[in-house]
C-alpha positions as CSV (number, residue, x, y, z in Angstrom):
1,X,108.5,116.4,97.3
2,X,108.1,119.0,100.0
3,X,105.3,121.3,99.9
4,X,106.2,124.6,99.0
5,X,104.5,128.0,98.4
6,X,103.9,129.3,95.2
7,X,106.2,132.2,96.1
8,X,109.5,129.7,96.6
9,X,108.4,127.9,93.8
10,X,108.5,131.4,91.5
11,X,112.0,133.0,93.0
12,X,113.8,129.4,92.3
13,X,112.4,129.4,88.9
14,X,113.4,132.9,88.4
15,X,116.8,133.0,90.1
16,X,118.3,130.2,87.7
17,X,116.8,131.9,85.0
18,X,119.0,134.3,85.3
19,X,121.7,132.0,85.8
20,X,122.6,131.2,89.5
21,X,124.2,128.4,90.8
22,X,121.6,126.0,92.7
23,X,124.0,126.5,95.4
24,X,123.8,130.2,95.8
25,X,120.2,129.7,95.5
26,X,120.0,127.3,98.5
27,X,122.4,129.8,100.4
28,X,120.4,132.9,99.7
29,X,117.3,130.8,101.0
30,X,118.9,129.2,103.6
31,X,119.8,133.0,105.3
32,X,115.9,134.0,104.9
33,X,115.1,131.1,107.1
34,X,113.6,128.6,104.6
35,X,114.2,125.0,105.8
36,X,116.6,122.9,104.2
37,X,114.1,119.7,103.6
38,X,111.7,123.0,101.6
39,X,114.7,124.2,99.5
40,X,115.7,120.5,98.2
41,X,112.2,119.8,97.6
42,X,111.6,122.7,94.9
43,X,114.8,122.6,93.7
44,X,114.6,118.7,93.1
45,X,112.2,119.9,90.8
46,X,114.6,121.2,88.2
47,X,116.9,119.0,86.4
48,X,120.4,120.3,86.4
49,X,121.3,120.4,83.3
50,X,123.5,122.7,80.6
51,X,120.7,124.8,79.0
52,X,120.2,128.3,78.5
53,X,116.7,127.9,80.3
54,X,115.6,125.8,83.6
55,X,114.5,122.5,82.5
56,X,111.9,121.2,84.8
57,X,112.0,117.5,85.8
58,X,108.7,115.4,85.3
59,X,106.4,115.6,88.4
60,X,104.1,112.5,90.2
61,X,101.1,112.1,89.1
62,X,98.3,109.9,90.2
63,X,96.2,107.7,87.7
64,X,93.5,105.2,88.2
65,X,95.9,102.2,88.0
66,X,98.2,103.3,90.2
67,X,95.9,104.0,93.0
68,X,94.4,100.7,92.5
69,X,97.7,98.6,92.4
70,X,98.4,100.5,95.8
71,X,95.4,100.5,97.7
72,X,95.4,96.3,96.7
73,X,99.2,96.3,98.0
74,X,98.5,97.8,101.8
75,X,95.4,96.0,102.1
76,X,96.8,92.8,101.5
77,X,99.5,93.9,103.7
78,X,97.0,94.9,106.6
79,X,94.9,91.7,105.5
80,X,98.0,89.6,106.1
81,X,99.9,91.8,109.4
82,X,95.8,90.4,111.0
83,X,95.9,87.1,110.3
84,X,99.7,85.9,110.9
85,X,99.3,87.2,114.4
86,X,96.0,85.7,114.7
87,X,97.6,82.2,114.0
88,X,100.6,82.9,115.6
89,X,98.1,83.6,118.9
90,X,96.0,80.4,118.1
91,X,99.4,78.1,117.7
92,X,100.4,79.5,121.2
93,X,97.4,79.5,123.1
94,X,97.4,75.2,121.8
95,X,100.9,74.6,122.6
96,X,100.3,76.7,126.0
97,X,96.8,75.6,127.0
98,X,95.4,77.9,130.3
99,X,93.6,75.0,132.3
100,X,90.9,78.5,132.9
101,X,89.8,78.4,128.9
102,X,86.7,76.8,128.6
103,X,86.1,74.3,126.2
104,X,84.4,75.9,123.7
105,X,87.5,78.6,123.6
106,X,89.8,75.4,123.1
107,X,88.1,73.9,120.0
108,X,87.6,77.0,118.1
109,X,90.5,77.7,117.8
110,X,90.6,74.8,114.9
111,X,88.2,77.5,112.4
112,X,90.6,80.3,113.5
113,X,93.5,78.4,112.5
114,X,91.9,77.4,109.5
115,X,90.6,80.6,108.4
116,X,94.2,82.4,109.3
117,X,95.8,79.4,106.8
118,X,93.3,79.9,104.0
119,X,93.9,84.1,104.3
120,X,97.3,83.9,104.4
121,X,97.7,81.4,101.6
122,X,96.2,84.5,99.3
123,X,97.3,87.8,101.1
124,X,100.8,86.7,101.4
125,X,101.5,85.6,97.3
126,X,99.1,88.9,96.3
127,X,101.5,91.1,98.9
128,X,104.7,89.7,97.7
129,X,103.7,90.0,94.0
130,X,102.6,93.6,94.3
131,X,105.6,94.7,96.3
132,X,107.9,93.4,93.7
133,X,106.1,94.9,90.6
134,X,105.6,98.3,92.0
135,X,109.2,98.2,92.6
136,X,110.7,97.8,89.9
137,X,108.2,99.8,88.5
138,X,109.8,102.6,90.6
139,X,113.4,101.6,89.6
140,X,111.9,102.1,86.0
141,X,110.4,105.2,86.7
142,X,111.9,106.9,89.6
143,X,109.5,109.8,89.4
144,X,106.7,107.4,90.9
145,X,108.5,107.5,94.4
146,X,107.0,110.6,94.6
147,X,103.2,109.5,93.9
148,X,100.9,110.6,96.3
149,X,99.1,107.8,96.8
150,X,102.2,105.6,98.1
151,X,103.4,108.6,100.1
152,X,100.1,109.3,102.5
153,X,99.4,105.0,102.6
154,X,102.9,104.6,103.8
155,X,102.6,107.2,106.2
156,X,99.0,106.0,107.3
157,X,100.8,102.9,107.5
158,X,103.5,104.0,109.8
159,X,100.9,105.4,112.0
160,X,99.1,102.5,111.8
161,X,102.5,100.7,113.2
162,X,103.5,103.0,115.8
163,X,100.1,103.1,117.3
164,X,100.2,98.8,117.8
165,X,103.2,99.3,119.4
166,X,102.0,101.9,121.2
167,X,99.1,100.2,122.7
168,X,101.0,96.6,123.2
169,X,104.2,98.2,125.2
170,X,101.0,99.6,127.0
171,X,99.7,96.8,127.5
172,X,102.7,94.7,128.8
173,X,103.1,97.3,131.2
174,X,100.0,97.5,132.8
175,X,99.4,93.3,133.0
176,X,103.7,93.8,134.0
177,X,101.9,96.1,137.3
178,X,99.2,94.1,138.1
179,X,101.2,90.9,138.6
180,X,99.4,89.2,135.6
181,X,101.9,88.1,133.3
182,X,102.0,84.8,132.1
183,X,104.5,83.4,129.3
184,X,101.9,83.3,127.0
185,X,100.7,86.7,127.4
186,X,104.6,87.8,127.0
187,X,105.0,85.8,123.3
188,X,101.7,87.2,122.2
189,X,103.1,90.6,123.4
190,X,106.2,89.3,121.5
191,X,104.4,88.4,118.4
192,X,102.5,92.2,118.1
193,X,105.4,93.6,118.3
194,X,107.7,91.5,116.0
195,X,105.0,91.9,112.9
196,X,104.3,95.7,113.8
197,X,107.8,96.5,114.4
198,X,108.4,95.0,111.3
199,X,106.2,97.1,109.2
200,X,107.2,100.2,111.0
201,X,111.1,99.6,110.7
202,X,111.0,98.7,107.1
203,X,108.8,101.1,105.6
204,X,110.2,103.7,107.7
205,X,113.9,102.5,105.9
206,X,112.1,102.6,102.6
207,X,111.3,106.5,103.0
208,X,114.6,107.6,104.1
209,X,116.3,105.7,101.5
210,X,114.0,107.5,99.0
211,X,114.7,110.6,100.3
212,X,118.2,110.2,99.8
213,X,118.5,107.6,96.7
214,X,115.1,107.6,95.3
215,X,116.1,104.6,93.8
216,X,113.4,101.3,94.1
217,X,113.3,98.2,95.9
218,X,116.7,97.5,97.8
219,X,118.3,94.2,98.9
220,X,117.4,95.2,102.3
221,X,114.0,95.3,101.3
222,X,114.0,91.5,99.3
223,X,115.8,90.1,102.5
224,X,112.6,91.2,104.8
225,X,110.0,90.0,101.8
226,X,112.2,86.5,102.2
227,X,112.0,86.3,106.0
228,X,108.6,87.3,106.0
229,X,108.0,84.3,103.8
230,X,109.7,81.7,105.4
231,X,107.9,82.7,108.6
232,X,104.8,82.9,107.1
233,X,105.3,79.3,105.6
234,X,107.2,77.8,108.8
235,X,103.4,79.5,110.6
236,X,101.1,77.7,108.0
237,X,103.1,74.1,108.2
238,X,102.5,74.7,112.3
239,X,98.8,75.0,111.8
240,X,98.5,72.4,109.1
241,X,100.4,70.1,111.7
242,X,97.9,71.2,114.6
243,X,94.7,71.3,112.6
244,X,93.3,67.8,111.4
245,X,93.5,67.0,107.4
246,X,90.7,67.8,105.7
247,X,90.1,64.3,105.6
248,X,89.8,63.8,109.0
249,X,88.2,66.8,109.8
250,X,85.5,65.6,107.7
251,X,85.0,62.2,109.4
252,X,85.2,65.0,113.0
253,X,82.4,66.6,112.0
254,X,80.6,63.0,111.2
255,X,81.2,61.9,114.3
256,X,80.0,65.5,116.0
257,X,76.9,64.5,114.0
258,X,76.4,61.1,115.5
259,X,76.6,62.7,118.9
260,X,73.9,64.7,118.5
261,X,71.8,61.9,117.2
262,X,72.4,59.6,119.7
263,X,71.9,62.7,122.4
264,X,68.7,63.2,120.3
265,X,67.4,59.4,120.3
266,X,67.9,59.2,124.2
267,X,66.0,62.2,125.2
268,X,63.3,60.7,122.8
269,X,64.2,57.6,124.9
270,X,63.8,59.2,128.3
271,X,60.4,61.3,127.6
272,X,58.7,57.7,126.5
273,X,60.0,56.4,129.8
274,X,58.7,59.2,131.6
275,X,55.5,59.0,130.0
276,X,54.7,55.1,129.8
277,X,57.3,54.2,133.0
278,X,59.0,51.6,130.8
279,X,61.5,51.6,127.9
280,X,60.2,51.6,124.1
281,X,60.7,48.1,122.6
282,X,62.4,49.1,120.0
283,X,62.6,52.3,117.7
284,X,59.7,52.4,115.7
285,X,57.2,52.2,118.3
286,X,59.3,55.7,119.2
287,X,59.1,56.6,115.9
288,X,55.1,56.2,115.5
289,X,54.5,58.9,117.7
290,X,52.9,61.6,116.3
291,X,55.1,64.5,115.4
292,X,58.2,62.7,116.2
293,X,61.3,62.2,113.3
294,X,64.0,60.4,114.8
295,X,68.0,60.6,113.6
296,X,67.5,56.8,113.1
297,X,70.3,56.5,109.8
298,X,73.7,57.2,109.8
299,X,74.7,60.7,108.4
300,X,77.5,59.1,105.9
301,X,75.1,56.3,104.8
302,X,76.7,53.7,107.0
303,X,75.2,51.0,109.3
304,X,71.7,52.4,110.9
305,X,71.7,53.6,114.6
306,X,71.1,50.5,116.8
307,X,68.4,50.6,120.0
308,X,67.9,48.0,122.5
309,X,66.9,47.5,126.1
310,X,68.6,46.0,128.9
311,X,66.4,46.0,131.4
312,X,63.5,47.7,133.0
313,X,65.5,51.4,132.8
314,X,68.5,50.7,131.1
315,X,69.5,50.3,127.5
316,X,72.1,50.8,124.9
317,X,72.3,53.0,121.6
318,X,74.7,52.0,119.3
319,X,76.7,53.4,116.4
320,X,79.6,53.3,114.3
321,X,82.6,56.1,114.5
322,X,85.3,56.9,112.1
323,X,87.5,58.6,115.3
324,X,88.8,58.1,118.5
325,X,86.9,61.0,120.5
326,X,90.1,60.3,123.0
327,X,92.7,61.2,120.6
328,X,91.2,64.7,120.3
329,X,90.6,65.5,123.5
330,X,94.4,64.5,124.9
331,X,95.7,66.9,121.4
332,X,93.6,70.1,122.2
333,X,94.3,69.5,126.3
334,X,90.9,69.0,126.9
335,X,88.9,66.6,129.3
336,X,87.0,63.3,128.1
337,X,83.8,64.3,126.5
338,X,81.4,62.6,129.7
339,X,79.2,60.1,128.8
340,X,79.7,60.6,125.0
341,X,83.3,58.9,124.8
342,X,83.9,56.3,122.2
343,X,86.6,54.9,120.5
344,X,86.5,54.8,116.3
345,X,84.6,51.8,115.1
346,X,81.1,50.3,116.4
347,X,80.3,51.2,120.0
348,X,77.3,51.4,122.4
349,X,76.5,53.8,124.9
350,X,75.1,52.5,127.8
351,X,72.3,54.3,129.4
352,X,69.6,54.6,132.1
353,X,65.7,56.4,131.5
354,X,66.5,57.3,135.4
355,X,70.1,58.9,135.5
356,X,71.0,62.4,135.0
357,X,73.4,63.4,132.2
């Protein structure tokens, strides 16, 4: 409803008291220069009705529940809006790679995408569920389309909207003048807009259909909770695809581990050569050095890391991998890992006490 001063509130009541027409009302105030939008709004508040009084229709009100059930609904929403673009960003910047990203930005983008899957595996089903109880919790009560609390986090939500467009058809055009735009940059533009758009156009629809129907949710209204869906499904399917399986992720994350052992065993190699000018017989006369605790066991409890020399400066450590660190690097575009490549299975890295890594 309309604000309204106490004043307009008191000649309505008192002008069908004494039995005019709602219509003669509206002309009368209509002629004193009260808007149109003001005059519905107080005179929405009286059911019309045959009595010999003005009945007055039951006004919002704002309870604990309903501000709870609300403030959930447009977080989730704003929870969800965040993290469908930010996988919609990671999925493009893997199947457009910029050969200027270094390789750090390249392989984080598997947490992104798996913390965008996880988020919107909860937001979206807690979004959806909330929108369709709270509207038909409307249609049951049509007097709740006028709670407060859905009426200023709507609007805050709208503004919320407009101002993402605002600042990414901003944005387009400022990278559009300095000759930066790139067909990535232009579907991430895309992508902002689409989701804010969407928020903005639909809730927008949802006012002005209240304002003239006040009735709850509308098919229009399912149709967009559908499409949002299957996007949002079609999205998590893409990353599930681009990610590894947990599985495999796992046995990644083994492998990193091996890595770092085996980088850790040939610096321990190199400072004994350094020191002694010749190659350590074998691990344990490494590993009696005072101080020193060597990665010498595999991380998942498989075959122990594997030492020997070749000749007076070279030598080989030796592990076994679950992956193919190949496989990896050619599916996030990225170069072979240097002197740290190996193929899933046993393998042995050649090395020398004298050459730089």
């Amino acid at each position: 409803m309309a604000s309204a001063s106490p004043e307009l509130e008191q000649f309505v009541r008192d002008a069908l008291m004494r039995g005019h027409s709602r219509e003669q009302v509206q002309q009368a105030l209509l002629a004193a220069g009260w808007s149109a939008e003001q005059i519905r709004g107080v005179l929405d508040g009286w059911a019309d009705v045959e009595f010999a009084l003005p009945v007055p229709r039951p006004r919002a009100s704002l309870s604990a529940r309903e501000a709870f059930l609300y403030l959930l609904l447009f977080s989730a929403l704003y929870f969800f809006a965040w993290n469908l673009g930010s996988l919609l960003f990671a999925l493009l910047e893997h199947a457009l790679p910029d050969p200027a990203d270094a390789q750090w930005q390249v392989l984080r983008l598997t947490g992104s995408i798996r913390w965008s899957i996880s988020a919107l595996v909860i937001a979206f089903p807690v979004f959806a569920f909330l929108s369709r109880h709270l509207a038909h919790d409307v249609a049951r009560n049509p007097i709740k389309r006028l709670s407060p609390i859905r009426r200023w986090l709507t609007y805050l939500t709208l503004f919320v909207a407009a101002a993402v467009l605002i600042g990414d058809l901003t944005t387009l055009v400022f990278n559009l003048l300095g000759g930066e735009l790139s067909l990535r940059f232009v579907l991430k533009v895309a992508v902002v807009a689409a989701i804010a758009g969407t928020v903005f156009g639909h809730y927008l629809h949802d006012l002005r259909r209240e304002e003239v129907a006040g009735t709850g949710q509308t098919a229009t209204g399912r149709r967009v909770l559908w499409a949002t869906g299957i996007v949002t499904a079609l999205a998590i399917a893409a990353g599930i695809w681009v990610i590894d399986s947990p599985m495999r992720q796992r046995l990644l994350r083994l492998d990193g581990a091996r890595i770092e052992d085996m980088q850790t065993l040939d610096s321990a190699v190199r400072l004994w050569w350094e020191e002694h000018k010749a190659l350590p017989a074998d691990f344990g006369t490494l590993a009696a050095q005072p101080g020193v605790n060597l990665p010498r066991h595999d991380p998942a409890g498989g075959k122990d890391y594997r030492y020997r020399p070749l000749d007076a400066t070279h030598y080989e450590l030796c592990a076994d991998f679950a992956t193919d660190s190949g496989e990896r690097s050619a599916r996030w575009h990225l170069p072979a890992a240097g002197q740290w490549v190996h193929p899933a299975g046993p393998h042995c890295f050649r090395r020398g006490a004298g050459d730089k890594d």
